[in-house]
N, C-alpha and C positions, 0 to 999 in steps of 0.2 A: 661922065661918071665912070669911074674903076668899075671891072668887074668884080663883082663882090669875094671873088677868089682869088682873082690877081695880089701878087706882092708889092706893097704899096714904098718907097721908098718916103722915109720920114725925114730925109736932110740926114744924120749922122748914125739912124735906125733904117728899120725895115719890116715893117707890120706886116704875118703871112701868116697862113694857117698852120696849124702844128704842124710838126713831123716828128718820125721814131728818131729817137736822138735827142728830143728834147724834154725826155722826163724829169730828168733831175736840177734842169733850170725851172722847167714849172712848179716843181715837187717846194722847190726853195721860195717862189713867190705862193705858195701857199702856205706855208710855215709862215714865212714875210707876214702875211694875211693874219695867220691867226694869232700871231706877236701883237701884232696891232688890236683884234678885237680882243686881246688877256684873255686867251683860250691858246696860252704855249705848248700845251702836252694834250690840246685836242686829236693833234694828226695823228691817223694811223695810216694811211696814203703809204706806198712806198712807188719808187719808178718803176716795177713790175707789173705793178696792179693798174697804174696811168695808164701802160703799155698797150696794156689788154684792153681797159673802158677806152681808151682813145684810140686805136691802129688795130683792135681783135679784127676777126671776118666781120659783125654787126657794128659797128659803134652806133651808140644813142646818144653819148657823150662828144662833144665836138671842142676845140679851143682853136683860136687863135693868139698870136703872143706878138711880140717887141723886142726885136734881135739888137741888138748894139756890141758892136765889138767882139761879134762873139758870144754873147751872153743873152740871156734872156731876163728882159727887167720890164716887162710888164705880160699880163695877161687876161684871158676873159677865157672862162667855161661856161659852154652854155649846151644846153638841149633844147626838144620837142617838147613844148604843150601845145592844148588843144581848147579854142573857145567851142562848144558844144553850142553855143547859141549862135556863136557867126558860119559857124561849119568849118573854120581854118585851122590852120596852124598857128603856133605864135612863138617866138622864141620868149626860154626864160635864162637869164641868165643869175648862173649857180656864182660865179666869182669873178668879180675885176680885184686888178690889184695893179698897180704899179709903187715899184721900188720907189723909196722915197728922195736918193738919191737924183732919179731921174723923172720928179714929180714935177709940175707948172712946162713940162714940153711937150703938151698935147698930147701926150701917146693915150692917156684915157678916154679922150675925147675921139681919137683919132677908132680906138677899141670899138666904141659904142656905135661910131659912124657905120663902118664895117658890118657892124650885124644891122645894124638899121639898113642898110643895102643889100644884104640877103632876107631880109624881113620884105623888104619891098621888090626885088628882085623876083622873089618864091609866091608871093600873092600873099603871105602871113598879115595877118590880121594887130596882131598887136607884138610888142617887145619891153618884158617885164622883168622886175628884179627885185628883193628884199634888201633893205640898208637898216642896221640898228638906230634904233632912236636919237641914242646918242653921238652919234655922225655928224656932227651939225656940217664940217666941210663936205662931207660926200653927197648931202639932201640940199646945201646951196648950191653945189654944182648940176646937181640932176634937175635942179628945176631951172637953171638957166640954160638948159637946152632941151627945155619942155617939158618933162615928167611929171607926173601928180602923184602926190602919194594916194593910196587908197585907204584909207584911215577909217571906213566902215570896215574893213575888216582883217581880219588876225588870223596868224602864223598858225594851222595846228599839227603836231609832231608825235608819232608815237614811236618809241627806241628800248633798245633792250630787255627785259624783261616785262613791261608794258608790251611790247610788238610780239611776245614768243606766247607771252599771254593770252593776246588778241586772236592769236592765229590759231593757239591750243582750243579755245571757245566752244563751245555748243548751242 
């Protein structure tokens, strides 16, 4: 097995963990991303702010990506949870995406591998992720390399004036 940090050579890629330098290829598979879920004017991300959550003094934010030619055309961000009942860690991961261009050449596959080797690597407990319902390809891929959905239970979100509300509270 690779070490889970090591750069992985993919034949005509190169799967590695971020670096400063690669905002604005990530910045573009996250736009990519939300093109795809019809959420085009969702991002407010800029490479500055990547910068920071990814490469500051703390990060809690982690990514690895899929270098080709230069370019970055695929990726995964992922952080820290925590199972309170197993006592571990678990990774959750916040977004895969690979370019469509560069889709059926295992680089998602190869993504998942990778944190599933720091999940097991680290002693983590589990490695989890939320896919839209209507994803039908992303939930037939995930299950053909083991994933369950958890279908007892649901997404809850609280955001802008709901969250300022929350917080204002008595």
């Amino acid at each position: 097995m690779t070490y889970p940090d090591s750069p992985t050579d993919l034949g005509s890629a190169v799967l590695r963990r971020a670096q400063p330098g690669d905002e604005v290829g990530i910045l573009a598979c996250i736009q990519a991303l939300a093109d795809y879920e019809h959420e085009p004017d969702a991002v407010k991300n800029t490479p500055k702010a990547l910068a920071a959550t990814l490469f500051g003094e703390n990060p809690c934010v982690f990514a690895h990506v899929v270098e080709k030619g230069g370019e970055i055309v695929a990726i995964a961000i992922w952080f820290l949870n925590y199972s309170t009942w197993n006592g571990t860690n678990g990774i959750y991961l916040e977004d895969l995406f690979v370019q469509e261009s560069e889709r059926r050449n295992g680089y998602g596959r190869a993504l998942l591998q990778r944190l599933a080797q720091l999940a097991v690597a680290r002693g983590y407990g589990r490695f989890e992720w939320s896919v839209l319902d209507w994803n039908a390809p992303s939930i037939a891929f995930y299950r053909s390399i083991g994933a369950v959905g958890m279908d007892e239970w649901t997404v809850q979100r609280v955001t802008g004036d709901a969250l300022t509300a929350l917080a204002a509270a008595r």
